[in-house]
PyMOL Python script that loads the backbone (N, CA, C, O; Angstrom):
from pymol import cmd

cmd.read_pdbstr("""\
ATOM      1  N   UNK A   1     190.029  21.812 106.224  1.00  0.00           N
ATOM      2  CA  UNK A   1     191.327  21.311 106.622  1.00  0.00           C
ATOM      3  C   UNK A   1     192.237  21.311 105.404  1.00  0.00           C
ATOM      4  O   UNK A   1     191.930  20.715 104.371  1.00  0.00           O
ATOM      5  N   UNK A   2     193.474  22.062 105.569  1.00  0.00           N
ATOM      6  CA  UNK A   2     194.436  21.816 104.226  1.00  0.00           C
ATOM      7  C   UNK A   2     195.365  20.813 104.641  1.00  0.00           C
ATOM      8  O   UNK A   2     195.508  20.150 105.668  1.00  0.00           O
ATOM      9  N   UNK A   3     196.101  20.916 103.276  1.00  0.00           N
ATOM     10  CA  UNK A   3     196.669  19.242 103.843  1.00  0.00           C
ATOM     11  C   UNK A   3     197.891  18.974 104.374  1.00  0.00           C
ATOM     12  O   UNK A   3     198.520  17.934 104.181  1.00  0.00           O
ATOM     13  N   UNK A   4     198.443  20.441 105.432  1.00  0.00           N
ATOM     14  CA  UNK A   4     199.656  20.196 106.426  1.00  0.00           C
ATOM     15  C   UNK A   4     198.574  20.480 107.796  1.00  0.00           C
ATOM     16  O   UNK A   4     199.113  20.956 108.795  1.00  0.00           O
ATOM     17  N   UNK A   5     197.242  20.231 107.850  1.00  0.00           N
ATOM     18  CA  UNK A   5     196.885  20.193 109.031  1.00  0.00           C
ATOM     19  C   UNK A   5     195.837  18.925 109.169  1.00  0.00           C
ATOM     20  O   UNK A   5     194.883  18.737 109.924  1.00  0.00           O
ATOM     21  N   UNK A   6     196.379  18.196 108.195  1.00  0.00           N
ATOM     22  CA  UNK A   6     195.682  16.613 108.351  1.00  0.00           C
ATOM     23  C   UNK A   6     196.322  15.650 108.784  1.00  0.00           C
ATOM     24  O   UNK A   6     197.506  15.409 108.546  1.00  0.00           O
ATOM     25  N   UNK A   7     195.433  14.898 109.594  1.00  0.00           N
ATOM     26  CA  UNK A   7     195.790  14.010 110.654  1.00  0.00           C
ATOM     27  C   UNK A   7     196.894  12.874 110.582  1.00  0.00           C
ATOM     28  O   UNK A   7     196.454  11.910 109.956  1.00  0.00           O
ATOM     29  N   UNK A   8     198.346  12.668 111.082  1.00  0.00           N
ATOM     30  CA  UNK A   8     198.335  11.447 110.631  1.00  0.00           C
ATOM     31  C   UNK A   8     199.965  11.577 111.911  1.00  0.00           C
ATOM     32  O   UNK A   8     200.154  12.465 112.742  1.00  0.00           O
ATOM     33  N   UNK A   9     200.799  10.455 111.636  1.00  0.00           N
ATOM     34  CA  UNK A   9     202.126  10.644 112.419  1.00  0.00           C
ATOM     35  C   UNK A   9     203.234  11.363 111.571  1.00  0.00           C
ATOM     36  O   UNK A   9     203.348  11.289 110.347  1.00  0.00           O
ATOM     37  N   UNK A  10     204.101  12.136 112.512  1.00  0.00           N
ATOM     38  CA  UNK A  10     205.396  12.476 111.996  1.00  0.00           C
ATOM     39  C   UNK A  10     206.674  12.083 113.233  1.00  0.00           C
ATOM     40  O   UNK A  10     206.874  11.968 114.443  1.00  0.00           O
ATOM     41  N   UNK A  11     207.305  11.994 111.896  1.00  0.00           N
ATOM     42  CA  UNK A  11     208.700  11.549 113.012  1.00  0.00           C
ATOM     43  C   UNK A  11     209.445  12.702 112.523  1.00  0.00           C
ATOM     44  O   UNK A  11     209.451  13.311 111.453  1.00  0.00           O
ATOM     45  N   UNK A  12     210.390  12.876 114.189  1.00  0.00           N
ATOM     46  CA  UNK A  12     211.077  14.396 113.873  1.00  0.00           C
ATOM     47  C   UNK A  12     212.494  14.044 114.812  1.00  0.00           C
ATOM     48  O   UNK A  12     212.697  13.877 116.014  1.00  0.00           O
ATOM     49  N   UNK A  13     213.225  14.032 113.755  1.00  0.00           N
ATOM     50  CA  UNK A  13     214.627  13.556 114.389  1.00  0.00           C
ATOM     51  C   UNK A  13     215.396  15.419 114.633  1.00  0.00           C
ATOM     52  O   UNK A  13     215.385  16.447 113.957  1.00  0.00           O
ATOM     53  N   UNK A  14     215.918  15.050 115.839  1.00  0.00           N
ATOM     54  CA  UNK A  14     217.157  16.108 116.046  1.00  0.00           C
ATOM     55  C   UNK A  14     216.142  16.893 117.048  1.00  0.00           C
ATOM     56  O   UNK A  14     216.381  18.086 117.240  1.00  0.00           O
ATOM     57  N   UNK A  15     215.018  16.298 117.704  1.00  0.00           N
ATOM     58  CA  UNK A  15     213.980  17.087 117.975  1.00  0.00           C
ATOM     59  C   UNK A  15     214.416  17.698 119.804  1.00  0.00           C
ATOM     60  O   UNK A  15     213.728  18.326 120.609  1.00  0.00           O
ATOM     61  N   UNK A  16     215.579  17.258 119.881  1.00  0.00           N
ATOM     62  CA  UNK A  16     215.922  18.022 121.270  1.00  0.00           C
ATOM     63  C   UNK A  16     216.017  19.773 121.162  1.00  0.00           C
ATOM     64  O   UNK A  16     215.540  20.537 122.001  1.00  0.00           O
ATOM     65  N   UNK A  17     216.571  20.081 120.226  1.00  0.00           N
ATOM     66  CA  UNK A  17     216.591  21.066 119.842  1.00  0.00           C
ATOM     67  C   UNK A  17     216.162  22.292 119.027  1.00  0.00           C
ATOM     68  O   UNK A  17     215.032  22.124 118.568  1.00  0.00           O
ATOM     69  N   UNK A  18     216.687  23.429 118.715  1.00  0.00           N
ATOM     70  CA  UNK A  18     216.496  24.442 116.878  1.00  0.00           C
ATOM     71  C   UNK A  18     215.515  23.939 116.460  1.00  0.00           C
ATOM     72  O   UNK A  18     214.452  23.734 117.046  1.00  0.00           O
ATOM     73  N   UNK A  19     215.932  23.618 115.006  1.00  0.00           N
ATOM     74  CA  UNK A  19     214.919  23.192 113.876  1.00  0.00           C
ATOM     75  C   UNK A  19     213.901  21.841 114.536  1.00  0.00           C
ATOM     76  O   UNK A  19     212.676  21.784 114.646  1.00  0.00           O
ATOM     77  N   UNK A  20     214.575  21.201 114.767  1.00  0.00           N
ATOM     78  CA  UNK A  20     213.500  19.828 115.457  1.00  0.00           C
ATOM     79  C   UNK A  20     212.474  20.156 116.774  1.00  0.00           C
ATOM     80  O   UNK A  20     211.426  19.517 116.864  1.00  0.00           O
ATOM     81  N   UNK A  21     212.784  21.066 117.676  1.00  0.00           N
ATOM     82  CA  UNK A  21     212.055  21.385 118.575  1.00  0.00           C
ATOM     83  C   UNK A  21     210.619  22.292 117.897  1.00  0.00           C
ATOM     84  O   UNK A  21     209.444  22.175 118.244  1.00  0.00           O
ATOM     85  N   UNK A  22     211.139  23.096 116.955  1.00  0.00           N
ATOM     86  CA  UNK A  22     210.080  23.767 116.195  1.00  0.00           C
ATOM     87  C   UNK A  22     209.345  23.501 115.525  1.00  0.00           C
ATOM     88  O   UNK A  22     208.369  24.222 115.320  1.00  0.00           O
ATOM     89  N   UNK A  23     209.609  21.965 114.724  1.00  0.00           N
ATOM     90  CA  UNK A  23     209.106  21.149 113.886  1.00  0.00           C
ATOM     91  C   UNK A  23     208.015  20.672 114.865  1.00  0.00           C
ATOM     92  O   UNK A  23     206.828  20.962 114.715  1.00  0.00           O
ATOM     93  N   UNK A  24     208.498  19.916 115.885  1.00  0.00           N
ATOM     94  CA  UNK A  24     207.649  19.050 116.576  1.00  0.00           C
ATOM     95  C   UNK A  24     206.705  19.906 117.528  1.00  0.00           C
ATOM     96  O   UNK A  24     205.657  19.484 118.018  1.00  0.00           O
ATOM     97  N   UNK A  25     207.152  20.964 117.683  1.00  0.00           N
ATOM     98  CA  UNK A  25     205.920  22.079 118.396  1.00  0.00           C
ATOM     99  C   UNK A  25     204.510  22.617 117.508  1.00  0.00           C
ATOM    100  O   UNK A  25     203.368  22.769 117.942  1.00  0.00           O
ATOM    101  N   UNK A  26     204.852  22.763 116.599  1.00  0.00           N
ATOM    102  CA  UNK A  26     204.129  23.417 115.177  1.00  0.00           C
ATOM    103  C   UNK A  26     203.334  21.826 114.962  1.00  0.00           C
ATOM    104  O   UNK A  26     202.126  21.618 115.068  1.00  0.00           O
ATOM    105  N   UNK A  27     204.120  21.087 114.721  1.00  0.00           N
ATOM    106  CA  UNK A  27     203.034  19.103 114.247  1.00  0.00           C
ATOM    107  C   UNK A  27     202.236  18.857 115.131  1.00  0.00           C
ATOM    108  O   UNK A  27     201.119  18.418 114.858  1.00  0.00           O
ATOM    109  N   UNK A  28     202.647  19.092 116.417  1.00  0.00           N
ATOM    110  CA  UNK A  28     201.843  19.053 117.236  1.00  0.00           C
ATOM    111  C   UNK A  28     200.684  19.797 117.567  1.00  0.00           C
ATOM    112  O   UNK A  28     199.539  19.433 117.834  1.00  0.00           O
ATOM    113  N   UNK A  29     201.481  21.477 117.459  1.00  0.00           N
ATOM    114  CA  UNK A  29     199.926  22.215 117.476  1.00  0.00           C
ATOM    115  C   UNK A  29     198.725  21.835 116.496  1.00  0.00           C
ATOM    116  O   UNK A  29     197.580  21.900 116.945  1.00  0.00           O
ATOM    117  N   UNK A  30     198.862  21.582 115.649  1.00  0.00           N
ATOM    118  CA  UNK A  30     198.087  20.956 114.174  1.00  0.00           C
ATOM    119  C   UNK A  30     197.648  19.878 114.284  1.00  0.00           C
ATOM    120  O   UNK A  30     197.478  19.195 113.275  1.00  0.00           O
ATOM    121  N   UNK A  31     197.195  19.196 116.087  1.00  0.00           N
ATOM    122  CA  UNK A  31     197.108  17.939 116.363  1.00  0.00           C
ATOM    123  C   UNK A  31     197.416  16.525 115.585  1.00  0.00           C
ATOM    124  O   UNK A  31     196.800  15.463 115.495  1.00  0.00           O
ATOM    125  N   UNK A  32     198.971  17.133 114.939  1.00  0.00           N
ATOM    126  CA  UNK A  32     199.608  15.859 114.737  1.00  0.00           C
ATOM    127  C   UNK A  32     200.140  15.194 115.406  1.00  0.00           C
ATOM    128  O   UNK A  32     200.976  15.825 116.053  1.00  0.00           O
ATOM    129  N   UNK A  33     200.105  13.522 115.774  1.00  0.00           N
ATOM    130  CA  UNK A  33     201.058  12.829 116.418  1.00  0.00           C
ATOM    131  C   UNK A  33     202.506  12.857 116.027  1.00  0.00           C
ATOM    132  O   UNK A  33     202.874  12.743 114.858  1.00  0.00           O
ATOM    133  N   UNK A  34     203.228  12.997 116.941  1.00  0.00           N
ATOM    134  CA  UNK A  34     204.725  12.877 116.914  1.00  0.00           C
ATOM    135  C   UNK A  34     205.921  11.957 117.752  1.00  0.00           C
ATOM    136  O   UNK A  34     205.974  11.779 118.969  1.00  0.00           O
ATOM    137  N   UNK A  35     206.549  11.609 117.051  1.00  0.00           N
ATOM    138  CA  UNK A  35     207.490  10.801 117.413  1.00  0.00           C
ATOM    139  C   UNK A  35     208.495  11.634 117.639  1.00  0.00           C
ATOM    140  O   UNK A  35     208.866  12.294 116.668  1.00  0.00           O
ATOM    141  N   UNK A  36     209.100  11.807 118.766  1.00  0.00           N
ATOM    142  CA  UNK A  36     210.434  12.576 118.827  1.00  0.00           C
ATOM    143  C   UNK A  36     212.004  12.023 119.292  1.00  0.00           C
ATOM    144  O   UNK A  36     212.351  11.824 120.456  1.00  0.00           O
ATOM    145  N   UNK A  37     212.817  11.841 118.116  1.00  0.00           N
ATOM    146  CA  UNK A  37     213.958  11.340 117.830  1.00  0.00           C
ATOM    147  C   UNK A  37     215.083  12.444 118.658  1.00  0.00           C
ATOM    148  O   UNK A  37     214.588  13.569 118.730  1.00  0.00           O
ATOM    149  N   UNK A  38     216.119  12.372 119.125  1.00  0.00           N
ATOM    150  CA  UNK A  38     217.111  12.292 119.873  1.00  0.00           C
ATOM    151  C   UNK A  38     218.243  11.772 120.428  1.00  0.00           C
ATOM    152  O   UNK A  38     218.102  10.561 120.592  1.00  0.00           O
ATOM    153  N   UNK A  39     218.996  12.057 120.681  1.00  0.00           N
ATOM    154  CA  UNK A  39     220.439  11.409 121.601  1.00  0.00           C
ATOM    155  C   UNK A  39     220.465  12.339 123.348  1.00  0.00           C
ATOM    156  O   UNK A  39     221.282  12.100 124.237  1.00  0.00           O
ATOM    157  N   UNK A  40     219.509  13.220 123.409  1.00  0.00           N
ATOM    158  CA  UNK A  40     219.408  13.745 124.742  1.00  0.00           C
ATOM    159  C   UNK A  40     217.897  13.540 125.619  1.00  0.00           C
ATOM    160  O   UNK A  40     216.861  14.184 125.455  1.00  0.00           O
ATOM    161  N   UNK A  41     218.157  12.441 126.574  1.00  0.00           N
ATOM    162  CA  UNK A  41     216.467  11.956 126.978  1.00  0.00           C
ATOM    163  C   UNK A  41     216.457  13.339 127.278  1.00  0.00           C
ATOM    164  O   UNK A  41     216.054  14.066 126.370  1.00  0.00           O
ATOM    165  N   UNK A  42     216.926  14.059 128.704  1.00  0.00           N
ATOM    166  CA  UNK A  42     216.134  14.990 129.441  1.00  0.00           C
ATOM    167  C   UNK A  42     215.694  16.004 128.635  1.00  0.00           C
ATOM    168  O   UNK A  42     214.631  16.578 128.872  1.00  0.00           O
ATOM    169  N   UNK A  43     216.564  16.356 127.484  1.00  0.00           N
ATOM    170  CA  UNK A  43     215.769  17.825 125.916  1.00  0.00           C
ATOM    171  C   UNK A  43     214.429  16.571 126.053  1.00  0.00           C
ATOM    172  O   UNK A  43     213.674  16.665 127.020  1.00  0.00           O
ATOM    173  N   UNK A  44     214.284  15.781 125.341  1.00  0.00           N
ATOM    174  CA  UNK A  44     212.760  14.991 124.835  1.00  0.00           C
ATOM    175  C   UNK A  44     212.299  14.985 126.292  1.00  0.00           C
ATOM    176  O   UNK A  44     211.083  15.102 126.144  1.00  0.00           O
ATOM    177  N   UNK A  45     212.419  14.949 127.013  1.00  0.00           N
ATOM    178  CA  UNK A  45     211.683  14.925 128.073  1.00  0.00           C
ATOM    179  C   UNK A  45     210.680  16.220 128.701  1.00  0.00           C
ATOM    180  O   UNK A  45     209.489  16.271 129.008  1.00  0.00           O
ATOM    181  N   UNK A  46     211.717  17.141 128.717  1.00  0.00           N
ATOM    182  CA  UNK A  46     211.235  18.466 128.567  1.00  0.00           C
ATOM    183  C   UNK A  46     210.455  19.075 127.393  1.00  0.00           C
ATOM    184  O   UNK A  46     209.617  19.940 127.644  1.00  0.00           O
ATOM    185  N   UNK A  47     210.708  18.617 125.923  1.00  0.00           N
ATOM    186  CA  UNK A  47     209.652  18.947 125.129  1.00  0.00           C
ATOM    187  C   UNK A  47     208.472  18.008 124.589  1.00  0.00           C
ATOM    188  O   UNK A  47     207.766  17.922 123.585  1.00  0.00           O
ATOM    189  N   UNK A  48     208.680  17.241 126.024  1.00  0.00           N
ATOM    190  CA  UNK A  48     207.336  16.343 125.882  1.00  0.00           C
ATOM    191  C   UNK A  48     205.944  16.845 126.677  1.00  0.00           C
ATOM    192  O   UNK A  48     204.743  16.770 126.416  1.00  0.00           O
ATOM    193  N   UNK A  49     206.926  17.530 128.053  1.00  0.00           N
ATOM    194  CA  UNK A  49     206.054  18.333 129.084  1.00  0.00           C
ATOM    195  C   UNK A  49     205.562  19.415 128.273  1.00  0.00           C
ATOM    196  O   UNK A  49     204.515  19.983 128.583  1.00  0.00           O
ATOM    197  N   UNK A  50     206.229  19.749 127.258  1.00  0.00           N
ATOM    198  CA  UNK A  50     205.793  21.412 126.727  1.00  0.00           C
ATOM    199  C   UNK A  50     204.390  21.095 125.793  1.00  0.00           C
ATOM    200  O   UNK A  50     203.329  21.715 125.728  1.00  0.00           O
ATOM    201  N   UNK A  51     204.863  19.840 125.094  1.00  0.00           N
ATOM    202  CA  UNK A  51     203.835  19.578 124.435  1.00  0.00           C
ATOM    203  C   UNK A  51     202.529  19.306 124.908  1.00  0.00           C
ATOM    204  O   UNK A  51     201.505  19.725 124.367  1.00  0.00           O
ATOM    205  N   UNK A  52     202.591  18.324 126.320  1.00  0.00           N
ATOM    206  CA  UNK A  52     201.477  17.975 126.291  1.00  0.00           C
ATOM    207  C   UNK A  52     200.830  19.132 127.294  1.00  0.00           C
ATOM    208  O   UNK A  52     199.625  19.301 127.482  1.00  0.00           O
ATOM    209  N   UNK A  53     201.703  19.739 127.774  1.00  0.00           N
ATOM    210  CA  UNK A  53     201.161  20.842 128.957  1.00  0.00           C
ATOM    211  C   UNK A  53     200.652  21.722 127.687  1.00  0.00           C
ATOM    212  O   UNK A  53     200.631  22.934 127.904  1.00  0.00           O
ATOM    213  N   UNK A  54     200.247  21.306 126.419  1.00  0.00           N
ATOM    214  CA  UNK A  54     199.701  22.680 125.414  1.00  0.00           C
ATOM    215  C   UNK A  54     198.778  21.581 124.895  1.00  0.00           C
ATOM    216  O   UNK A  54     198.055  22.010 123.996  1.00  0.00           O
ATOM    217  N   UNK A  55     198.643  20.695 125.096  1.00  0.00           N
ATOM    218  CA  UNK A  55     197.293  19.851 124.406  1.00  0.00           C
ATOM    219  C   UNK A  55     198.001  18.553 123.761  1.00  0.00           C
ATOM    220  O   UNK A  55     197.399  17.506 123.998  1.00  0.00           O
ATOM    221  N   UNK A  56     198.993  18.455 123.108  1.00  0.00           N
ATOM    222  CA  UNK A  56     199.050  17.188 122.558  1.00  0.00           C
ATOM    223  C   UNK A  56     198.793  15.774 123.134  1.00  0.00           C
ATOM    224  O   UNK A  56     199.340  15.311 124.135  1.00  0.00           O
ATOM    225  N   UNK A  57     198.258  15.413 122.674  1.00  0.00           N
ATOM    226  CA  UNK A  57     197.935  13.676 123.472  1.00  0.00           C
ATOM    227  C   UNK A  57     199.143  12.570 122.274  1.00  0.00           C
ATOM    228  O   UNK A  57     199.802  11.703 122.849  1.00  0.00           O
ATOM    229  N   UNK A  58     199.290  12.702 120.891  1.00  0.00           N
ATOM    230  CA  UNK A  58     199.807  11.797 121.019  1.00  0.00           C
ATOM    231  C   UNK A  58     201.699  11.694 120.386  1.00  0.00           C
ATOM    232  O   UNK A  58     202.160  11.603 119.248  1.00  0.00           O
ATOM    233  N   UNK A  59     202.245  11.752 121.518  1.00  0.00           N
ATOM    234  CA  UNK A  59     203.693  12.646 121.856  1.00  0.00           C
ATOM    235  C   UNK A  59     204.240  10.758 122.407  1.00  0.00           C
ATOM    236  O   UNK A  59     203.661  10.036 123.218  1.00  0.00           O
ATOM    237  N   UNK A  60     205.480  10.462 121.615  1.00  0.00           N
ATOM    238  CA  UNK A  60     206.179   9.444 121.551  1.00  0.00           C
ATOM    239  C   UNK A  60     207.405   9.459 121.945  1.00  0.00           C
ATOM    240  O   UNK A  60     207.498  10.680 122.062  1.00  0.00           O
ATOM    241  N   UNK A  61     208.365   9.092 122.226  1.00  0.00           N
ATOM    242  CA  UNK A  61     209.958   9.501 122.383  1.00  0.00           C
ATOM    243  C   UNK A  61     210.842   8.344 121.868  1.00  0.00           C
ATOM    244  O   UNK A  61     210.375   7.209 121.959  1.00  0.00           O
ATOM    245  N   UNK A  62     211.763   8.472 121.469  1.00  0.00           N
ATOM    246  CA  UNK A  62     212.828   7.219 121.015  1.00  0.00           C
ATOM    247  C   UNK A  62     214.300   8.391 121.470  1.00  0.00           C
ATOM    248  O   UNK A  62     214.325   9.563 121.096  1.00  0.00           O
ATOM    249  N   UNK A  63     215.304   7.804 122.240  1.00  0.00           N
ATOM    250  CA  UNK A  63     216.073   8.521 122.378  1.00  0.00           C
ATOM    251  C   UNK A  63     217.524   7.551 121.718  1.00  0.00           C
ATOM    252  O   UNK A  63     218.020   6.549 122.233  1.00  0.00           O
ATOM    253  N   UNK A  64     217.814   8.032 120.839  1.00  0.00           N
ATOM    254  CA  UNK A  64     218.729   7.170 119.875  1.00  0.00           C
ATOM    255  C   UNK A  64     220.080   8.562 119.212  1.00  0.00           C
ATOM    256  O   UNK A  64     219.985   9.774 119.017  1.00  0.00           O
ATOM    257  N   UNK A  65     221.047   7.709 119.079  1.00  0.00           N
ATOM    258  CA  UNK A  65     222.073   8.578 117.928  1.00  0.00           C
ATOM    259  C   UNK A  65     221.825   7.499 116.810  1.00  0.00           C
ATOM    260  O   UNK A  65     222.012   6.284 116.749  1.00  0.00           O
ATOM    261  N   UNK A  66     221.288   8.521 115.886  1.00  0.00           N
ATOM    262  CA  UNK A  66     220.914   7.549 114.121  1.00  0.00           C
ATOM    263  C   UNK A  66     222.327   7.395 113.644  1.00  0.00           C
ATOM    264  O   UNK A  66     222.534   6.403 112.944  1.00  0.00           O
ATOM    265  N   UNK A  67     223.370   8.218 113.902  1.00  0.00           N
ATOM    266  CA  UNK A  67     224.550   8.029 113.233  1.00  0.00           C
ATOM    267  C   UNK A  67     225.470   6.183 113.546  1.00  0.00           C
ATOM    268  O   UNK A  67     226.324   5.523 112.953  1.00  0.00           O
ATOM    269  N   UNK A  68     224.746   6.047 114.633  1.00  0.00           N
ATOM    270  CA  UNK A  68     225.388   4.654 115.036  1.00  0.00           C
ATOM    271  C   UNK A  68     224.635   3.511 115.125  1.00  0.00           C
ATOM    272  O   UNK A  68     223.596   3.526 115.786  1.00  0.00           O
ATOM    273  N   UNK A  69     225.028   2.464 114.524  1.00  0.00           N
ATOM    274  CA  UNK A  69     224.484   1.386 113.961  1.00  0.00           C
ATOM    275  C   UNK A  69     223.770   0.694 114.890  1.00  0.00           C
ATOM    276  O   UNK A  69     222.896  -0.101 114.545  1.00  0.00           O
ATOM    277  N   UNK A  70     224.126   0.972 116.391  1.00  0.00           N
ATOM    278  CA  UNK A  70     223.679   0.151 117.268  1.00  0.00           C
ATOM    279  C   UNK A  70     222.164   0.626 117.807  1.00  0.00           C
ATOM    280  O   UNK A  70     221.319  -0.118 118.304  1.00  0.00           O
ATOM    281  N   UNK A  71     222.053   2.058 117.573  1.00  0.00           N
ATOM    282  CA  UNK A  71     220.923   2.439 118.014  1.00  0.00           C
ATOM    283  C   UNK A  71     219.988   2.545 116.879  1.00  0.00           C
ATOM    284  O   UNK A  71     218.820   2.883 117.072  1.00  0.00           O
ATOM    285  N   UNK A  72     220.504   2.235 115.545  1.00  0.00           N
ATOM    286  CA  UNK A  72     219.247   2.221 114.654  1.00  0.00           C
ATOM    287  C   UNK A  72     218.950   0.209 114.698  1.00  0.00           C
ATOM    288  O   UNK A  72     218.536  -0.526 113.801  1.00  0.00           O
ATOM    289  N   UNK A  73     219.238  -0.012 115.665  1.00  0.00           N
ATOM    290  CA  UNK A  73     219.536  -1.708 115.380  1.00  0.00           C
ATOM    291  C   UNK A  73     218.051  -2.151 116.770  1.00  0.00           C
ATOM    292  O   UNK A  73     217.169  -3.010 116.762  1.00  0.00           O
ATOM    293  N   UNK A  74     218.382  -1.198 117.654  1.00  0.00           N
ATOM    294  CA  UNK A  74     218.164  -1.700 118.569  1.00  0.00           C
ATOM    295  C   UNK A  74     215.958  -0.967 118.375  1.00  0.00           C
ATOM    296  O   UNK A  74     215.360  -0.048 117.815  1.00  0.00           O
ATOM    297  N   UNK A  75     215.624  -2.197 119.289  1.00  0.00           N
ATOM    298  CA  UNK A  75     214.194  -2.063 119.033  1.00  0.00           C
ATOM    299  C   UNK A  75     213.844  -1.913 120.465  1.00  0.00           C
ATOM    300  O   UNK A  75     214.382  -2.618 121.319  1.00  0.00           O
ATOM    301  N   UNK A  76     212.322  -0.371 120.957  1.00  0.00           N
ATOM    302  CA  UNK A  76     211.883  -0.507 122.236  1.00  0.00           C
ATOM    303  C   UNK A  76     211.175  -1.179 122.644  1.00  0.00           C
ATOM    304  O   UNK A  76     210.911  -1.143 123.845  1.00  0.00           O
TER     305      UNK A  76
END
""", "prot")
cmd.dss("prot")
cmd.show_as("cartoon", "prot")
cmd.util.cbc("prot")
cmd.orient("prot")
């Protein structure tokens, strides 16, 4: 095992999309857990199905805009 395919959590903001959708597809294949950050539930929703319809078990969601104070305030 090298050590971007060792076990542990990642959080992946912007993950509705581009760079974040790819991030969190790839962490995942590498049976990393992931947290996936957003401002669009139904994108995280849909790349939650993708994930786990490919094996991931441990797939999280927070659907937040980090730019605003209220949603980095607020706790699920």
């Amino acid at each position: 095992m090298t050590s971007h395919d060792a076990p542990g959590t990642a959080l992946v903001t912007g993950a509705s999309s581009g760079i974040g959708w790819e991030y969190a597809t790839r962490l995942a294949g590498r049976g990393r857990k992931v947290v996936l950050v957003a401002r669009r539930a139904e994108r995280l929703e849909s790349l939650t199905q993708v994930l786990r319809a490919a094996g991931a078990t441990g797939v999280e969601t927070l659907v937040a805009d980090l730019a605003r104070p209220s949603d980095l305030a607020r706790r699920r």
